[in-house]
C-alpha positions in Angstrom: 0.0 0.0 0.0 1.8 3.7 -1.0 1.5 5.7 1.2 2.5 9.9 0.8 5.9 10.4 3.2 4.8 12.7 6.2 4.1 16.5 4.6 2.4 19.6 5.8 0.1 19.5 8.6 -3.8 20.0 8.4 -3.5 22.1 11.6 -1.3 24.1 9.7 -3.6 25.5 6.6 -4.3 28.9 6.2 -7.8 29.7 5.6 -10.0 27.5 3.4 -12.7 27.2 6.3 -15.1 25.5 4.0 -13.0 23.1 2.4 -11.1 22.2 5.8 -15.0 21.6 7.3 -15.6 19.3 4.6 -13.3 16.9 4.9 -13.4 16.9 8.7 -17.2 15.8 8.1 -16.2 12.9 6.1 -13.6 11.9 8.5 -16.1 12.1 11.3 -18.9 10.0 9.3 -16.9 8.1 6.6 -20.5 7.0 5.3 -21.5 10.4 4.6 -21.2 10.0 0.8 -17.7 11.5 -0.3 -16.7 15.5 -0.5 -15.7 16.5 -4.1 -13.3 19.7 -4.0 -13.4 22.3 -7.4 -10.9 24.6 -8.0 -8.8 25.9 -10.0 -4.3 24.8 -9.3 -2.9 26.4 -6.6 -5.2 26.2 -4.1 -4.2 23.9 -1.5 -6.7 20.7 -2.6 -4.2 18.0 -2.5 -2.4 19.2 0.1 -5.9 19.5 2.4 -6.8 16.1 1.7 -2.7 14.3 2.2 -3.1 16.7 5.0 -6.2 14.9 6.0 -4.7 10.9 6.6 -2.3 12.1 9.4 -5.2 13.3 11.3 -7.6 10.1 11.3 -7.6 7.9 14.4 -6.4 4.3 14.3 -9.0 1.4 13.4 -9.3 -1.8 15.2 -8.7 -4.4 12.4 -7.9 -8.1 11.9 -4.4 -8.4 12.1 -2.9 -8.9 8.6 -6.2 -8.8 6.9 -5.3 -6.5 3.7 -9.4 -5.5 3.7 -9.6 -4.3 7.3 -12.3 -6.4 8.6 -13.8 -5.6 12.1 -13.0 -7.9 14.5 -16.2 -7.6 15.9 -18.4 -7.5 12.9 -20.5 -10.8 11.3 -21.1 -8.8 8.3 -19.0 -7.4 5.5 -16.1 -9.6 6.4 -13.5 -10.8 3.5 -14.0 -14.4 2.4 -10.6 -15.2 4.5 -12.1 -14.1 7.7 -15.0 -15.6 7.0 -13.7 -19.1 6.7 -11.8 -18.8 9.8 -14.9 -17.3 12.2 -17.0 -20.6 10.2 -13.7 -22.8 11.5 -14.2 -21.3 15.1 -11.4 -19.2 15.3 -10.6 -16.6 17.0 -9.9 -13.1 14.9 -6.2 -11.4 15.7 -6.4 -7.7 16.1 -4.3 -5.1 15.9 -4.6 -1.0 16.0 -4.1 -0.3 12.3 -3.7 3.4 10.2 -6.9 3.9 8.3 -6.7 2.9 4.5 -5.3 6.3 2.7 -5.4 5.6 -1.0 -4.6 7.1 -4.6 -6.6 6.2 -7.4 -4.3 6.8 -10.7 -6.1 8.1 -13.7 -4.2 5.4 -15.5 -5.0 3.0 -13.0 -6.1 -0.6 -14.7 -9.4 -2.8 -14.0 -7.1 -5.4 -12.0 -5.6 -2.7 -10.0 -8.7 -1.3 -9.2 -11.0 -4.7 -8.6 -8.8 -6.9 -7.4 -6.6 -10.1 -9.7 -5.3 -13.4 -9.4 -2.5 -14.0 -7.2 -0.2 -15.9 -9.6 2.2 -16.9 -7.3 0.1 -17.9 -4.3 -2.5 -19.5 -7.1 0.8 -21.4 -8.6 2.1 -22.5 -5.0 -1.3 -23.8 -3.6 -2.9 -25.0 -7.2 -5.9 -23.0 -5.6 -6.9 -19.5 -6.9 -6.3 -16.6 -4.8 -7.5 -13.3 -5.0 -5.0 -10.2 -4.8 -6.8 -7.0 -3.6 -7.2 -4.2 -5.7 -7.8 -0.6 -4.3 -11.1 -0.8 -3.7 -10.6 -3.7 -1.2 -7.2 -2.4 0.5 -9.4 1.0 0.8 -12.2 -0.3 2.7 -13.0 1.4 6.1 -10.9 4.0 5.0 -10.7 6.6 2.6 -10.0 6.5 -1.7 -8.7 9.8 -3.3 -9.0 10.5 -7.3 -7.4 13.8 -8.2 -8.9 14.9 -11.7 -11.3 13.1 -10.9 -13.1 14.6 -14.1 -10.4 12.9 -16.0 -11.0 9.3 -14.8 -12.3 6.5 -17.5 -15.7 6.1 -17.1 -15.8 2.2 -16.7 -13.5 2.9 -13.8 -15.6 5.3 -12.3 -18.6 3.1 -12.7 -16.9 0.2 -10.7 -15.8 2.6 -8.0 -19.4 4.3 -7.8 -21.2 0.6 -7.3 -18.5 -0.7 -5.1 -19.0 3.1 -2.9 -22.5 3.3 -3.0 -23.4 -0.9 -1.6 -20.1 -1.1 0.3 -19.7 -4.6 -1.3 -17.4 -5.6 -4.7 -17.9 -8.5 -6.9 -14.8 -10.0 -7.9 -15.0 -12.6 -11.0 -11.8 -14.0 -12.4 -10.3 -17.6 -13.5 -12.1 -19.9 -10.9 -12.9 -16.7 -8.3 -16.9 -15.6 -8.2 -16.3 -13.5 -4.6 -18.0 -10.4 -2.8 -15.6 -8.3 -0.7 -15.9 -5.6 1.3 -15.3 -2.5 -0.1 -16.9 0.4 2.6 -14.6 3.4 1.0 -14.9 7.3 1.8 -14.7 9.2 -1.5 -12.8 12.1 -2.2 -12.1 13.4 -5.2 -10.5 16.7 -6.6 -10.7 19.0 -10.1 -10.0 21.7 -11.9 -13.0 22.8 -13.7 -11.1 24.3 -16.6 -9.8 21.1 -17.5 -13.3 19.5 -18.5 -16.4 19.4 -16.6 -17.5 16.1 -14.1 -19.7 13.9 -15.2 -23.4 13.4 -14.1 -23.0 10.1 -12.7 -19.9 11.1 -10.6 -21.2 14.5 -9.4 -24.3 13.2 -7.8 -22.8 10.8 -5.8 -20.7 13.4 -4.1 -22.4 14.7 -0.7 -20.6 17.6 -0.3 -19.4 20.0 -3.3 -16.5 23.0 -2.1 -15.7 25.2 -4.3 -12.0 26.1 -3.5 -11.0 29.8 -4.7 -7.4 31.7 -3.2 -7.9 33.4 -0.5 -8.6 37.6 -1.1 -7.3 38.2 1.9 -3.6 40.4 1.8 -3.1 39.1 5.4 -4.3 35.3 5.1 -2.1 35.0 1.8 1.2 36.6 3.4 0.7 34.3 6.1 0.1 31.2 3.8 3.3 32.1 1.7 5.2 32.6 5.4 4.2 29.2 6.3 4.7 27.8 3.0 8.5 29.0 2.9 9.4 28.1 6.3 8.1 24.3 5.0 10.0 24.0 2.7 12.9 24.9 4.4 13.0 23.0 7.8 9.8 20.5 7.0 10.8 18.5 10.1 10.6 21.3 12.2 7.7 23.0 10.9 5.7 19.8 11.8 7.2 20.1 15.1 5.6 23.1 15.7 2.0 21.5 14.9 2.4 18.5 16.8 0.3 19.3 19.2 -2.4 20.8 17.4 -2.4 18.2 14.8 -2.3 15.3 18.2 -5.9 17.6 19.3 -7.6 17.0 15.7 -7.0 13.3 15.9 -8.3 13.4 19.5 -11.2 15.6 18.4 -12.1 13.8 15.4 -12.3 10.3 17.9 -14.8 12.5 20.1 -16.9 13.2 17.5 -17.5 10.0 16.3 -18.2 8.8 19.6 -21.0 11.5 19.8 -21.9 10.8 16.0 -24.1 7.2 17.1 -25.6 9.3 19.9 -26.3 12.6 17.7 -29.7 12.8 16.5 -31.5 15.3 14.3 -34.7 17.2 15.9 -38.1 17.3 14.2 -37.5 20.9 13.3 -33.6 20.2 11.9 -35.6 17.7 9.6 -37.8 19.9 8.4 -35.6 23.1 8.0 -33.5 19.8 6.0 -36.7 19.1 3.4 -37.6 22.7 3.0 -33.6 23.5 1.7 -33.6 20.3 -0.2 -37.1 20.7 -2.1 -36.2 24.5 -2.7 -33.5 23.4 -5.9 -35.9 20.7 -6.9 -34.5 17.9 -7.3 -35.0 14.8 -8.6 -34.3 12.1 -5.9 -33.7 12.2 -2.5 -29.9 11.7 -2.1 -29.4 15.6 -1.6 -31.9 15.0 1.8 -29.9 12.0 3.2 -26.4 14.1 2.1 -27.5 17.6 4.3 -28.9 15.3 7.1 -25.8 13.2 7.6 -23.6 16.1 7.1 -25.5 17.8 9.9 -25.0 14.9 12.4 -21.4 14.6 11.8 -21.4 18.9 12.2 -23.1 18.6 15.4 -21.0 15.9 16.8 -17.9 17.8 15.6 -18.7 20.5 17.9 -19.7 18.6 20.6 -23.5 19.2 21.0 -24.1 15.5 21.8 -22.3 14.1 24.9 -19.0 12.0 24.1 -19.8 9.4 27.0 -22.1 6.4 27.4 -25.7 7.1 28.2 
């Protein structure tokens, strides 16, 4: 699994407050349909959402498992997990860093869905599956920069597999359904073609990312960018602490999040902004709804402890 080297902090951006919310909503309900950030180069996407993976708490996970499985979970378990709970064993857990991927543009179906694993197939005379991205992301997070740029077959195996949370796998003598519970992000630059339908409604969230008009916040975000660049290990030094009180905030919140319920009114204020642009269907009431649970368990208006 690649993972980015350490690089600037989230605690650290300048500005940006409604792109910065956005992401911190996914991270506090991962099921809350994806954040898609538009703007034009130079304004801090990427480095907002690599910022984002240092912040995340740890996951409890099956030790070794490349999908992640909860060790206490019957349901949306790999087929290897599986076999062992139908054998009677007993799962090994570990903490584990939350799935963090990369989609590439040029990315293949195999690497995305999953292939055979020649040389376990070859050693065992069994097939064996090899995890694509979609698996090795689940319970964690898949990013797609130009996302506007991305085949569309891909993006219509990455939209079923993010919408049911399951993936069917078929290859040479493999007919499997893996887990495959990923948090969208995705980022574009509208003058370099426009996103298509089918990707843009599945997005919950939509930021429009512009450079910051104000003299003071840009001097500070070229002061911060320069110093960087020029001591990077020390410059995160001087965010550990903030960065160490996201993490801790962002495990609050979804402790609250279970807990955090939306009122009668909340509901309705909810329908009444939702039926005002007329849409269609009703993803764009389940997307404000969820967003607005993970908002109020953010900032802590349900309690963090048990009942």
């Amino acid at each position: 699994m690649t993972r980015y080297p350490p690089g600037y902090p989230f605690a650290a951006l300048v500005g940006q407050q409604d792109m910065k919310k956005a992401l911190l909503l996914l991270a506090v309900d991962p099921d809350l349909g994806g954040v898609l950030l538009v703007g034009k180069k130079g304004t801090a996407k990427s480095t907002a959402v690599r910022a984002l993976e240092e912040i995340l708490p740890p996951l409890d996970a099956v030790k070794d498992c490349p999908f992640h499985c909860r060790p206490d979970s019957t349901n949306d378990l790999c087929p290897d997990c599986r076999r062992k709970i139908a054998k009677g064993l007993i799962l090994p857990t570990q903490p584990a860093r939350p799935p963090f991927l990369t989609l590439p543009l040029g990315a293949t179906e195999d690497r995305l869905v999953g292939g055979l694993d020649l040389e376990l197939t070859a050693g065992t005379g069994r097939p064996h599956l090899a995890a694509g991205l979609l698996g090795q992301a689940n319970r964690g997070f898949l990013y797609v920069d130009e996302i506007n740029l991305l085949d569309p077959y891909l993006a219509h195996l990455m939209l079923d597999a993010a919408s049911s949370g399951l993936l069917r796998v078929e290859r040479e003598g493999l007919s499997l359904w893996l887990p495959s519970r990923a948090a969208l992000i995705g980022t574009m630059n509208p003058e370099e073609g426009a996103l298509g339908p089918q990707l843009a409604d599945r997005f919950a969230l939509v930021v429009r990312v512009e450079g910051e008009a104000d003299l003071g916040l840009r001097a500070e975000i070229v002061r911060r960018r320069l110093a960087f660049e020029h001591d990077p290990a020390g410059f995160r030094r001087n965010f550990q602490t903030e960065t160490e009180k996201l993490r801790q905030s962002l495990l609050l919140a979804r402790e609250r999040l279970p807990r955090t319920d939306l009122s009668p009114e909340a509901q309705a204020m909810i329908g009444g902004l939702v039926a005002a642009a007329r849409p269609r269907g009703h993803r764009g009431d389940l997307a404000l709804a969820r967003a607005a649970r993970a908002l109020a368990a953010w900032e802590g208006v349900a309690p963090a402890g048990p009942r």
